[in-house]
C-alpha positions as CSV (number, residue, x, y, z in Angstrom):
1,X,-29.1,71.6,26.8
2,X,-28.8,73.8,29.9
3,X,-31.4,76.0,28.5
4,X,-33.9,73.0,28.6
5,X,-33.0,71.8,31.6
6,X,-33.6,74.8,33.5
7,X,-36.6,75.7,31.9
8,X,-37.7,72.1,31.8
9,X,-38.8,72.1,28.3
10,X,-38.2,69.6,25.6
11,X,-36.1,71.1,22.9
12,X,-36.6,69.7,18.8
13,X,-33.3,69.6,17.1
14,X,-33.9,68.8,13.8
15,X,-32.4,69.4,10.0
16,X,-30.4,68.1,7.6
17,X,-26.5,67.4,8.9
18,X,-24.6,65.7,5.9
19,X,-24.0,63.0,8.1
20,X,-22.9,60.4,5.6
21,X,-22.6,57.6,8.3
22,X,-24.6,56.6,11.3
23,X,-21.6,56.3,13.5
24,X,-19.7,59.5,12.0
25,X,-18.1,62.1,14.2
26,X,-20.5,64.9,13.3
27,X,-23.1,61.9,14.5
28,X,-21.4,61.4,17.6
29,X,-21.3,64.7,18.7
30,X,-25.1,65.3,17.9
31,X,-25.9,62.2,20.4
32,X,-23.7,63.4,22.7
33,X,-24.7,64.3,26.3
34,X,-28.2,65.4,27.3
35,X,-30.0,64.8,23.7
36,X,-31.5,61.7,22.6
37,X,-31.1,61.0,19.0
38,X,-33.4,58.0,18.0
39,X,-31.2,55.6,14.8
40,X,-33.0,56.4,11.8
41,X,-32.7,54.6,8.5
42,X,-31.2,56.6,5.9
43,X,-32.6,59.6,4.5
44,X,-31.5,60.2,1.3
45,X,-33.3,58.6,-2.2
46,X,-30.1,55.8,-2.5
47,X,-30.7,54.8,1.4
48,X,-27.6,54.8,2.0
49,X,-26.6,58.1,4.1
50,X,-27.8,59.1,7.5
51,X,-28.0,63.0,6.3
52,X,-31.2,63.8,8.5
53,X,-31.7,63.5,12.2
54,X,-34.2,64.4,14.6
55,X,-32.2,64.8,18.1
56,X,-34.4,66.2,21.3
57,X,-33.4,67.7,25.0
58,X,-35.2,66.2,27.2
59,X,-35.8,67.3,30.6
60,X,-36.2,65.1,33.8
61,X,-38.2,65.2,36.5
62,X,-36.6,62.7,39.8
63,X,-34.6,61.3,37.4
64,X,-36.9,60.0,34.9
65,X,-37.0,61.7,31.1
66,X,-40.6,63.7,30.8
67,X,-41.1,63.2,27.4
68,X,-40.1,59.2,25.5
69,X,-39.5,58.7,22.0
70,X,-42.3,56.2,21.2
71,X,-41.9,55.6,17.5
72,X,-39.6,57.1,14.4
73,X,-39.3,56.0,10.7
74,X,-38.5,57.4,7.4
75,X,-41.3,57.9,5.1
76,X,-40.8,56.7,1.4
77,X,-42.8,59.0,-0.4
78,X,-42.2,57.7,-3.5
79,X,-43.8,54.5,-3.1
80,X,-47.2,57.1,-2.3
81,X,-46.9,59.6,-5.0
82,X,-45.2,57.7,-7.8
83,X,-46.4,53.8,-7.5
84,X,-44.9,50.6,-6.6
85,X,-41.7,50.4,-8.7
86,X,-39.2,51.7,-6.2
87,X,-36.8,49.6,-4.9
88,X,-37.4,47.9,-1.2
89,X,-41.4,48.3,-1.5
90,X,-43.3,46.7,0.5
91,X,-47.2,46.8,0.3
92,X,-48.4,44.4,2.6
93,X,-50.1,46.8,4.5
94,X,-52.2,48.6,2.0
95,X,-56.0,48.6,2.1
96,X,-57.8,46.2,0.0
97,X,-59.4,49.2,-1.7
98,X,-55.5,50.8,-2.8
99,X,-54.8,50.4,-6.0
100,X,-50.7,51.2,-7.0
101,X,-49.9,52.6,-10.0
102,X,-47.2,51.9,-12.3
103,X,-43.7,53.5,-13.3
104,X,-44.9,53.4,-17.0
105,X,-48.2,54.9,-16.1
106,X,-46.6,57.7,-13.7
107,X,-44.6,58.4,-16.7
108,X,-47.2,58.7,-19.4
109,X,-49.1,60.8,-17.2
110,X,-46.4,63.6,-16.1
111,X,-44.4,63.4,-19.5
112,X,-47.3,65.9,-20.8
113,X,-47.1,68.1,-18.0
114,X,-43.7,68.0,-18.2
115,X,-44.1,68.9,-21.6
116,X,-46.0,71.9,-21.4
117,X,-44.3,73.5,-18.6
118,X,-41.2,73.7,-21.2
119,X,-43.6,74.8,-23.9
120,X,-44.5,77.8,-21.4
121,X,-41.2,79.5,-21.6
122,X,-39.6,81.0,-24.7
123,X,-36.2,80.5,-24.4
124,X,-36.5,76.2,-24.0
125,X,-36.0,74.1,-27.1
126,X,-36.6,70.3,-27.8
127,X,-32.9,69.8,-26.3
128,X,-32.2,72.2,-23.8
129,X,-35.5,72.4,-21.7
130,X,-35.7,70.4,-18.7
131,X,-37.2,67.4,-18.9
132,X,-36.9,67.0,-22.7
133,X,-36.6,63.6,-22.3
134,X,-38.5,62.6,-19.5
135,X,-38.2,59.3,-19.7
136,X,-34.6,59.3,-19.1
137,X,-35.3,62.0,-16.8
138,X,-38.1,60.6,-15.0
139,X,-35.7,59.8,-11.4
140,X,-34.4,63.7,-11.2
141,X,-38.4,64.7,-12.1
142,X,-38.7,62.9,-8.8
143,X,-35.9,64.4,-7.1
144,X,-36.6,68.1,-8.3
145,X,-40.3,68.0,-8.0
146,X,-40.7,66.4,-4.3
147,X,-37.1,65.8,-2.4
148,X,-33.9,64.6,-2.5
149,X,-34.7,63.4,0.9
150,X,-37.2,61.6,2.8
151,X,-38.9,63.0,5.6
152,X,-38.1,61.8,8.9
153,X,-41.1,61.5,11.5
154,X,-41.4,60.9,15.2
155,X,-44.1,60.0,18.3
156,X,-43.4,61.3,21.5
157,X,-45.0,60.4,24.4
158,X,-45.9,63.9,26.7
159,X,-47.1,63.7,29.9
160,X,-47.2,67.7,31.5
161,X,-50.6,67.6,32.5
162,X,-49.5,67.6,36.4
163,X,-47.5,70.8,36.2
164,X,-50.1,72.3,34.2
165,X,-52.7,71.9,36.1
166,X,-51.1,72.4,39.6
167,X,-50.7,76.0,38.1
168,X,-54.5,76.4,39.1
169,X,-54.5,74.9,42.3
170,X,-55.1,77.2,45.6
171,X,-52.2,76.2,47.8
């Protein structure tokens, strides 16, 4: 925080902190003085754990912050790669021209990918390699092959254009 302040930079905190709660002490001590930490939804694939946060210093110039948080979300990306089936959809937005694919059609297109990627190494048999049985391993497919977590995003406002530019200027 000093760091930022006295360079008058915005610094990007940002990671996974096994913060199981939104109101947990590590939490509190993230949002504590000097960084603003927007309130996310939860991050991981059950929604129900605040794991990943996006915190920021944030200088200020006569008192008012330079830089303002203008938007922040999660993104479900499993309602983009994998189809309409996941719990708390919600297409109402989608182009006319978007068309969602099932669960069932998701699955009968990876299981024989999944397939041969066993099939490429010696030591896996019918029972042991992973994904053997892909259907009842279709939610850890997901996990393994994209996240355990989804991605937090923000839009910050940034206005430095002044300082920059007065740089240049002939006193």
């Amino acid at each position: 925080m000093k760091r930022a302040k006295k360079e008058g930079e915005v610094y990007v905190l940002l990671g996974d902190f096994n913060i199981p709660k939104a109101h947990d002490i590590v939490m509190k001590a993230l949002s504590g003085p000097g960084l603003n930490v927007p309130e996310f939804e939860p991050s991981n694939l059950a929604r129900d754990k605040h794991y990943d946060q996006i915190a920021f210093a944030v200088p200020k110039d006569k008192g008012r912050l330079k830089s303002d948080i203008l938007n922040h979300g999660v993104f479900e990306w499993r309602n983009a790669v994998f189809g309409p089936h996941q719990p708390g959809a919600d297409f109402s937005e989608d182009p006319a021209e978007v068309e969602r694919i099932s669960d069932a059609d998701n699955l009968s297109h990876y299981e024989p990918i999944a397939a041969w990627n066993n099939s490429q190494n010696p030591k896996n048999d019918s029972k042991t390699a992973p994904y053997a049985n892909f259907k009842r391993s279709y939610t850890t497919f997901m996990k393994t092959e994209m996240s355990d977590h989804l991605p937090l995003w923000v839009e910050i406002k940034t206005d430095y254009s002044k300082e920059y530019l007065q740089r240049f200027l002939k006193d």
